[in-house]
N, C-alpha and C positions, 0 to 999 in steps of 0.2 A: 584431354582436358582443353576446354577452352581457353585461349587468350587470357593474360593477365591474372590466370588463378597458379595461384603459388603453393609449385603441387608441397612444398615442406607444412605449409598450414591442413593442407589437408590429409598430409600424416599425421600432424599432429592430432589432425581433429579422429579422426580412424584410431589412434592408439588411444586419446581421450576415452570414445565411446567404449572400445574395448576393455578399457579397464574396469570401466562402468557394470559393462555384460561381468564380469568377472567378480566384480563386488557382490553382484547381485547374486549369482550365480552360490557367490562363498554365505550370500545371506540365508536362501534356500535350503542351503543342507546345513547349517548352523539351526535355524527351525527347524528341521529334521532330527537331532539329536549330533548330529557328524561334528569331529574336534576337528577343523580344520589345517594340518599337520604344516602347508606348506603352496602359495601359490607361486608363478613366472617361476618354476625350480629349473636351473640349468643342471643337465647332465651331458657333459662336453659338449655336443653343439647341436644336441638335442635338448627338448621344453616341453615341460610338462605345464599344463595351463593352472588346473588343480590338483593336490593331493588331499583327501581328507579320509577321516578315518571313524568307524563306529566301531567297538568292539574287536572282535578278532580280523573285522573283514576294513581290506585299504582300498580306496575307491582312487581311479585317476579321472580325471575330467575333461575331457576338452569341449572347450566353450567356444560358442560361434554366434555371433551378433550380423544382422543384414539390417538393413534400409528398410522401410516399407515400399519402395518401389523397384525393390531386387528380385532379380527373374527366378531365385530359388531360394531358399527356404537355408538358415543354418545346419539342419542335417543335412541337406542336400549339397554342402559345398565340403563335405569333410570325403572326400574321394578315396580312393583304393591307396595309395600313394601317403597320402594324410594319416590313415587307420594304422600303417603300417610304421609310419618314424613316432607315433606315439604307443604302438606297442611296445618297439626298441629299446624308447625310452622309458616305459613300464619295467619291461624287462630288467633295463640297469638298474634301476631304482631298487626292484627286486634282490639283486645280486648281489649290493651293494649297503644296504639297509636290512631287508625282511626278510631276504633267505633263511639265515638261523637266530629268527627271532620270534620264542615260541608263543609268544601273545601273538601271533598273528599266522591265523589259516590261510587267507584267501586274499587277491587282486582281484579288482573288476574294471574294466575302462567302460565308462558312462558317457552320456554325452550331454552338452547342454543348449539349448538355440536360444538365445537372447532378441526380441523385439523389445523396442522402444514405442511407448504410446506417449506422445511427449515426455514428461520425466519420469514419468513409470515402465518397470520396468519387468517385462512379461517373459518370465523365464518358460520353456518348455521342459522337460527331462527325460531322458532314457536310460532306464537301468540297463547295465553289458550288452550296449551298444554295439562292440565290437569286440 
């Protein structure tokens, strides 16, 4: 970072945007019919971005927001490493909630890339992403 930028405003502004991508993201599958169960869910010191739910089937989410002048793309920054502490944390969630809970078949982890067109905001989606 350059001189005189105060890298804490630009967290702030990063975690602003993010939450943004994540409203948007929970707007999405709400217009889809999805009860959206639970979003930032901590499971020890793993995070689940979204959980939402239709029917018998639990959907987990993770949500990715870039710049328009980012050298990749939000599904392209969710790496091998990434896929994997949100399985984990699928998993626990599973274990822990929806194991023996017979209204519910199935998990899926999805994914979502959030672009910003100034305040609009241009969700992508992947069904079982990973």
């Amino acid at each position: 970072m350059g001189r005189g930028v105060d890298r804490g405003f630009v967290s702030d502004m990063r975690r602003a945007r993010a939450g943004r991508a994540e409203r948007a993201v929970v707007a999405h599958l709400a217009a889809r019919g999805f009860e959206i169960v639970a979003t930032n869910l901590r499971l020890g010191r793993l995070e689940l971005d979204v959980v939402a739910r239709q029917g018998s089937l639990v959907v987990v989410v993770e949500v990715r927001h870039r710049g328009p002048s980012s050298w990749t793309s939000g599904f392209g920054s969710i790496d091998q490493e990434k896929r994997a502490r949100v399985r984990r944390a699928g998993e626990r969630l599973w274990q822990r909630r929806y194991r023996h809970d017979e209204s519910v078949d199935r998990l899926r982890f999805d994914a979502a890339s959030v672009v910003f067109d100034g305040e609009r905001a241009i969700v992508e989606y992947v069904e079982a992403a990973f």
